[in-house]
C-alpha positions as CSV (number, residue, x, y, z in Angstrom):
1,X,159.2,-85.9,87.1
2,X,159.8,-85.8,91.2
3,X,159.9,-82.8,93.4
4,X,160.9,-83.7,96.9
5,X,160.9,-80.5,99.3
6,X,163.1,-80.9,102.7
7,X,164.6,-77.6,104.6
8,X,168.5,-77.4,104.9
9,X,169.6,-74.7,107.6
10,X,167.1,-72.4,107.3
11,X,166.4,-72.5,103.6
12,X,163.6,-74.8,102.0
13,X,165.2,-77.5,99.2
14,X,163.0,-78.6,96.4
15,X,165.4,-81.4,94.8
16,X,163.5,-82.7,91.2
17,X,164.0,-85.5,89.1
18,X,163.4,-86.0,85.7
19,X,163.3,-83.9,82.6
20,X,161.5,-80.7,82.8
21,X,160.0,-81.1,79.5
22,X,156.3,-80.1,78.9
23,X,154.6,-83.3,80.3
24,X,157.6,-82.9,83.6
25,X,156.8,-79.6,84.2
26,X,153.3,-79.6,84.1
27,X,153.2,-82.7,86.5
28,X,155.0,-80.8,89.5
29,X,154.4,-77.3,88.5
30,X,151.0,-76.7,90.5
31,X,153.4,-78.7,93.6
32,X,156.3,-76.2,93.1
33,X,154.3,-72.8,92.7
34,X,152.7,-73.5,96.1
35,X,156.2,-75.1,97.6
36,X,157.7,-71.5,96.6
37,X,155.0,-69.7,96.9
38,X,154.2,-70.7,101.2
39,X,158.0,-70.9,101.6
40,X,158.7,-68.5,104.6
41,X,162.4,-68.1,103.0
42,X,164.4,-68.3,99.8
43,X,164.3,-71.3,98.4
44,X,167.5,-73.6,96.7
45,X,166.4,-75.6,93.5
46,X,168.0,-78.5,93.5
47,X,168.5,-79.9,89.5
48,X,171.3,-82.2,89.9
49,X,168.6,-84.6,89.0
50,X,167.7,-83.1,85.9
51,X,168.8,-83.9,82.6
52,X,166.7,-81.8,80.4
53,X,164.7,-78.0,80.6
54,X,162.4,-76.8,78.3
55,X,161.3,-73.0,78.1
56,X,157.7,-74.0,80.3
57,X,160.7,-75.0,82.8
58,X,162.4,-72.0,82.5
59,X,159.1,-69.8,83.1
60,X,158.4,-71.8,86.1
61,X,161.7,-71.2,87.7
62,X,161.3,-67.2,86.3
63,X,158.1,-67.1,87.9
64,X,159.1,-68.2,91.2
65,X,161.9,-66.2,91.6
66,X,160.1,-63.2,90.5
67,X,157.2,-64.0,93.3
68,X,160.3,-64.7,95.9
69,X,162.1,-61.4,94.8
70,X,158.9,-59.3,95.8
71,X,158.8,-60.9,98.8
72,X,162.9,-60.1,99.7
73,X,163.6,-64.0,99.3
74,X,165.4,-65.9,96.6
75,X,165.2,-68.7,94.3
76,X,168.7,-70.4,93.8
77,X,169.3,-73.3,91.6
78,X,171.5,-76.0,92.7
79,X,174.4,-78.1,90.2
80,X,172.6,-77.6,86.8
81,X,173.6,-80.2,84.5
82,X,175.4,-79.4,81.5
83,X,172.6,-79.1,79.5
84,X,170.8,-77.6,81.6
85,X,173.0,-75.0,82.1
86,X,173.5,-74.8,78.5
87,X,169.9,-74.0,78.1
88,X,169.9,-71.4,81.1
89,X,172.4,-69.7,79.5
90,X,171.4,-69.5,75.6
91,X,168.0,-68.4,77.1
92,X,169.8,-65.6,78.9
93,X,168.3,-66.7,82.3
94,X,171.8,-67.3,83.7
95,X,172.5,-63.9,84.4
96,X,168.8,-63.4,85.8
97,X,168.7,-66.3,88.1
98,X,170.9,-67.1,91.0
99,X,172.7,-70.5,90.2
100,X,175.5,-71.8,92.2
101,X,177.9,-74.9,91.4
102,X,177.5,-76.6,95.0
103,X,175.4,-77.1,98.4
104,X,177.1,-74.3,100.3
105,X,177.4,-71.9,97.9
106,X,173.7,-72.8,97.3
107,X,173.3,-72.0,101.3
108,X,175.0,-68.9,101.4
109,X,173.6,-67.0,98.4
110,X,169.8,-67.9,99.5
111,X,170.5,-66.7,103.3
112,X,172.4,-63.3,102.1
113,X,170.4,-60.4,102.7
């Protein structure tokens, strides 16, 4: 697993590669909580990189954008994969997390106040 941060317009992009499995999350998951955690804005999750998300995945993102939230910032994922998205969505987190279906969407949700 890869998590490459960058800043797009404002907004700071973690793009990650690789399944976010158990051994994937826990090798960027220290690397992500600080990337979201120190980000002076919301944050876009870039996933079209990622084939597979396991539930320690899912808490990860849940956790960030709960930290983000109390802060008035926002954690939006980027292009989920099918089955990615299938898993967002039987675990219910697709109507608790911001997730948009390309780069400017992705943009404008994370800079709307």
């Amino acid at each position: 697993m890869q998590l490459e941060l960058s800043e797009k317009g404002g907004i700071r992009v973690l793009r990650l590669t690789g399944r976010l499995d158990l051994e994937g999350t826990e090798a960027i998951e220290s690397e992500f909580a600080t990337a979201t955690s120190d980000a002076p804005q919301s944050v876009v999750v870039d996933l079209r990189g990622v084939p597979f998300l396991a539930s320690l995945g899912m808490r990860m993102f849940v956790t960030a954008a709960r930290a983000l939230r109390s802060r008035e910032q926002k954690l939006v994922l980027l292009e989920p994969q099918d089955a990615v998205r299938a898993a967002l969505d039987v675990a219910g987190l697709s109507r608790l997390l911001l997730i948009a279906e390309d780069e400017a969407t992705a943009q404008k949700l994370a800079s709307e106040g």
